[in-house]
N, C-alpha and C positions, 0 to 999 in steps of 0.2 A: 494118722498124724494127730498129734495130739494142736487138740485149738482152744486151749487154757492154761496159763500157767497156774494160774488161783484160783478160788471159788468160784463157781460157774454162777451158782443161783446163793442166793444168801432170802432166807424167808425167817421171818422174826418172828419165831414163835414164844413168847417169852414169858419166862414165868419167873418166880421169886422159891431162892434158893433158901434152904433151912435153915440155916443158922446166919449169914452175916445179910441177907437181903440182893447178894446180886446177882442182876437179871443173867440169865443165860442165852444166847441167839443159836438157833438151830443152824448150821454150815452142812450146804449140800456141798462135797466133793466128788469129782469123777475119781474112778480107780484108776491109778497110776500118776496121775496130779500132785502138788504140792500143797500145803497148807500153810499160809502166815497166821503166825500166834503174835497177835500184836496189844503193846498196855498202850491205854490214853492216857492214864493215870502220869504224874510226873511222881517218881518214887527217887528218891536218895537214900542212901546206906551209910550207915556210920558200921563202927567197929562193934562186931562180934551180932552182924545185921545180917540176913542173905534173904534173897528172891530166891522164888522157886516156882518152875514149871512141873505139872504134874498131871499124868493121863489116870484117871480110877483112881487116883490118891496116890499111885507112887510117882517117884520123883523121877522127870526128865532129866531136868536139866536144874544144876544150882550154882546162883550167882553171890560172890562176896562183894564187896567194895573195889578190892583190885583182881579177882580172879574167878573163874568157871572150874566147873565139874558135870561132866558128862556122864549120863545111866550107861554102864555096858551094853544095856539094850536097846540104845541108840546112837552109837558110835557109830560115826560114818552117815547118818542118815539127818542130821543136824548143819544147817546155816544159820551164820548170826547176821543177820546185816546192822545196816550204819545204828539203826536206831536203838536205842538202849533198851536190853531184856526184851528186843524182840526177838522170835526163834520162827525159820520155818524148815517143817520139817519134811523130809520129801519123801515121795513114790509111796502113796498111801495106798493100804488094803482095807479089806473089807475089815480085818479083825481092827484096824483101827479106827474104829465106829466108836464112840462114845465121848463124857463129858472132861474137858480140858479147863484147869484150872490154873491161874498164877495166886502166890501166896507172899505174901512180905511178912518175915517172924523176927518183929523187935523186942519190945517186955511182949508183947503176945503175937498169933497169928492171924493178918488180916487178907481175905480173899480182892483180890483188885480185878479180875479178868473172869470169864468164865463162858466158854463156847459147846456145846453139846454140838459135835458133828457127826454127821452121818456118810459116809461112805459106800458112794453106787457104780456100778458096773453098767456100760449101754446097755440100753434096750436091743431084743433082737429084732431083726426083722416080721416086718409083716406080708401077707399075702390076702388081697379082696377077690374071693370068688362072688360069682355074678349065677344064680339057679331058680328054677320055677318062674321063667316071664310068662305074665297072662296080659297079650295083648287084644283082648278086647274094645268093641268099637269106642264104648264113653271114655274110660280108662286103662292104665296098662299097670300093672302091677308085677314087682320080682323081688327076691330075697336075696339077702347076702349071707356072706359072712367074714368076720373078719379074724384071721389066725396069725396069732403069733408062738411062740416058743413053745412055751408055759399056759397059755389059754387061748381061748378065743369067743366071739361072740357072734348071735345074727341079729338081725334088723331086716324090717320089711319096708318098702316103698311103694306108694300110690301116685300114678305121675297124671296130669291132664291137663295139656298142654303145657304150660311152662309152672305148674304149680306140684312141688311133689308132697306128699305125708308121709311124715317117719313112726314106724313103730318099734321102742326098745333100740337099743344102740349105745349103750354104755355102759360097763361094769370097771369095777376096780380088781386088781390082780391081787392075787397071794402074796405077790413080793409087795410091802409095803413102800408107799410113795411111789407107786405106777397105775397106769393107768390105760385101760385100752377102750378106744371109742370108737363111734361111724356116725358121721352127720353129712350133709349135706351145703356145697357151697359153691357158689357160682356154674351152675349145670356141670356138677360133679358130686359122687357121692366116694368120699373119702375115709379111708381106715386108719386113725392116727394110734401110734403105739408112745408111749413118752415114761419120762421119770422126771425128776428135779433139775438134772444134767443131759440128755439128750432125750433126742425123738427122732422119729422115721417114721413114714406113711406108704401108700398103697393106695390109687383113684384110680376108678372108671368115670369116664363120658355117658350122661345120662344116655343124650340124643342118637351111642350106639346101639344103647338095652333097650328104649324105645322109642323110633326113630319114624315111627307115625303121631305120636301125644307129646311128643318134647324137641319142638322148632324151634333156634336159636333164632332170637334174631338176629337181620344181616347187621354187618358192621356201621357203622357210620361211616363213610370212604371222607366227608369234608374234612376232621380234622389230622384224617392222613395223608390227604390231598394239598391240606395246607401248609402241614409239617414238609412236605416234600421240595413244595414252590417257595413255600419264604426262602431259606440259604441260598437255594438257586437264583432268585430273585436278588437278593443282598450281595451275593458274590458278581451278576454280572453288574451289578451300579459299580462297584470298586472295579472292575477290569475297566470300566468304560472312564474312567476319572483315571485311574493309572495309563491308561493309553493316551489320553488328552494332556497329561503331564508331561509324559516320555513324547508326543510331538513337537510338542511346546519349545521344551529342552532344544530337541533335534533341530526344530528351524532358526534358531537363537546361533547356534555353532556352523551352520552352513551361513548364516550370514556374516559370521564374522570369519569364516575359512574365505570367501571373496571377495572382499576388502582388499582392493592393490594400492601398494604405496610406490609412487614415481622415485628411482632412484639420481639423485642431484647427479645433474651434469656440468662439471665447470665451465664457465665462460660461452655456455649455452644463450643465444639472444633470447630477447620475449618477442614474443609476438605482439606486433603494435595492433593498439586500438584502430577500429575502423567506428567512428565518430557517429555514423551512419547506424550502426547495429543496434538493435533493440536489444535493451537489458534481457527483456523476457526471454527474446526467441535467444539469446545467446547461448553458445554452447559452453559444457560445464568445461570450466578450465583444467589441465592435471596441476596436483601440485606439484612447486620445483623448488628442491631443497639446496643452497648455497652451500657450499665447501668452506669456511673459515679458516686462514692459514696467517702462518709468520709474513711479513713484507719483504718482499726480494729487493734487491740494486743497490746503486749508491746511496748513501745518506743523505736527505733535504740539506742546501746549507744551513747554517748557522743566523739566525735573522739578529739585528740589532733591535730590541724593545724600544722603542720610547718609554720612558719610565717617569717622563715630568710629568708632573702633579696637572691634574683638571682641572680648571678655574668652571666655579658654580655661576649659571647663567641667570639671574631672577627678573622679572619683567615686571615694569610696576603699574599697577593699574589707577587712574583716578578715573575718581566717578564725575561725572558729567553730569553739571545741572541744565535742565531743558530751561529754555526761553522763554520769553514772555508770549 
């Protein structure tokens, strides 16, 4: 499956171009991958103006003011997106390895772009064999080797107790920009195969090859211990508060599901005070809700008002002088 659509690795190796001074960046692409050829440069075109993409000096692709021209040799294998005189070009081979240039030709022609890519194939797999263990009492000592495709390499190891030494373990391949290694990391001794765009390896467990001189230590169990109890710990605080809620709740609704209300009875007596009863000790009363209706029977007569005016009564006080 492929797990890039663009450049995997981009390493700027840069150098100054002969004639107009611009830089070139070296583009690792995997084989079968796409390439974007993109300007930073902001370029406008007038009349009798064109942009031009070009692999080795000939022409990809040429742009006028209002229209494109595609190479026969890349028909079909050409995307334009939104951005202007950008092009990418898809499903790259090996043969398409080399230096990609954009050109703008006004009164003369100027290089705006310029990408030297290189196009790689995965790495193939590797395989660590594990020969010659001297497990003597001081130290234990065994060689490898590490094979891939196209090469391979050996390296030695000297292990005592948890200390190992490497002898030799690295070469570079034939195929340029690859590289095949064996180093040693975290009580493993590892065969890495790589390029620009992928890699793959190959480990053995020291403490299988020498498993009297290479004791791992045991784990720490506290911070897996703790990792274990914290969530559990956390989650029963919440069940215990969400239960104490949800009772909560529940005794709230059974008190008010018991709550009776006395339905009125009309013309129902009261029960007379007994004068004698202690407010305290008295028992709780039900309540008793009255019926409200129209008046029945004959109409009250008719009464005559007095309607003569009140005479205002005022009383008059004199003050009283005391005596001699």
């Amino acid at each position: 499956m492929k797990s890039f659509v663009t450049v995997l690795f981009v390493v700027y190796e840069l150098y100054f171009c002969e004639s107009q001074g611009i830089r070139a960046g070296t583009v690792f692409v995997l084989k079968g991958e796409d390439l974007h050829l993109n300007v930073t440069k902001a370029v406008v075109l007038g009349e009798l103006e064109y942009f031009s993409w070009k692999f080795k000096k000939n022409n990809i692709v040429r742009f006028t003011s209002n229209n494109k021209k595609v190479s026969a040799n890349y028909t079909g294998r050409l995307e334009f997106p939104v951005k202007k005189f950008s092009v990418k070009l898809k499903s790259l081979q090996e043969a398409d390895s080399g230096v990609y240039s954009a050109e703008v030709t006004k009164d003369s022609t100027e290089e705006v772009a310029k990408y030297n890519v290189k196009v790689q194939d995965r790495v193939s797999p590797v395989n660590l064999t594990v020969s010659s263990v001297s497990d003597s009492s001081p130290s234990c000592s065994f060689s490898v080797t590490c094979s891939s495709q196209d090469s391979h390499i050996n390296s030695t190891f000297t292990c005592d107790n948890q200390t190992c030494r490497q002898e030799g373990g690295e070469r570079s391949e034939g195929i340029p920009d690859t590289f095949l290694q064996v180093h040693q990391s975290s009580g493993s001794i590892i065969c890495n195969h790589s390029n620009q765009v992928s890699w793959t390896n190959d480990t053995k467990i020291i403490n299988y090859v020498c498993p009297k001189h290479f004791v791992l230590d045991p784990p720490n169990l506290v911070p897996i211990i703790l990792g274990v109890l914290f969530p559990i710990f956390i989650l029963a605080i919440i069940g215990v508060v969400l239960w104490c809620l949800r009772k909560k709740r529940t005794s709230k609704r059974v008190i008010l599901e018991n709550t009776v209300y006395d339905t009125a009875q009309p013309g129902a007596p009261a029960r007379p005070q007994d004068p004698t009863d202690d407010e305290a000790s008295a028992p709780y009363l039900s309540s008793t809700y009255a019926m409200v209706g129209p008046k029945t029977g004959p109409p009250a007569p008719t009464e005559t008002r007095n309607t003569a005016p009140l005479e205002s009564v005022y009383a008059q006080v004199k003050k009283t002088t005391p005596g001699p």
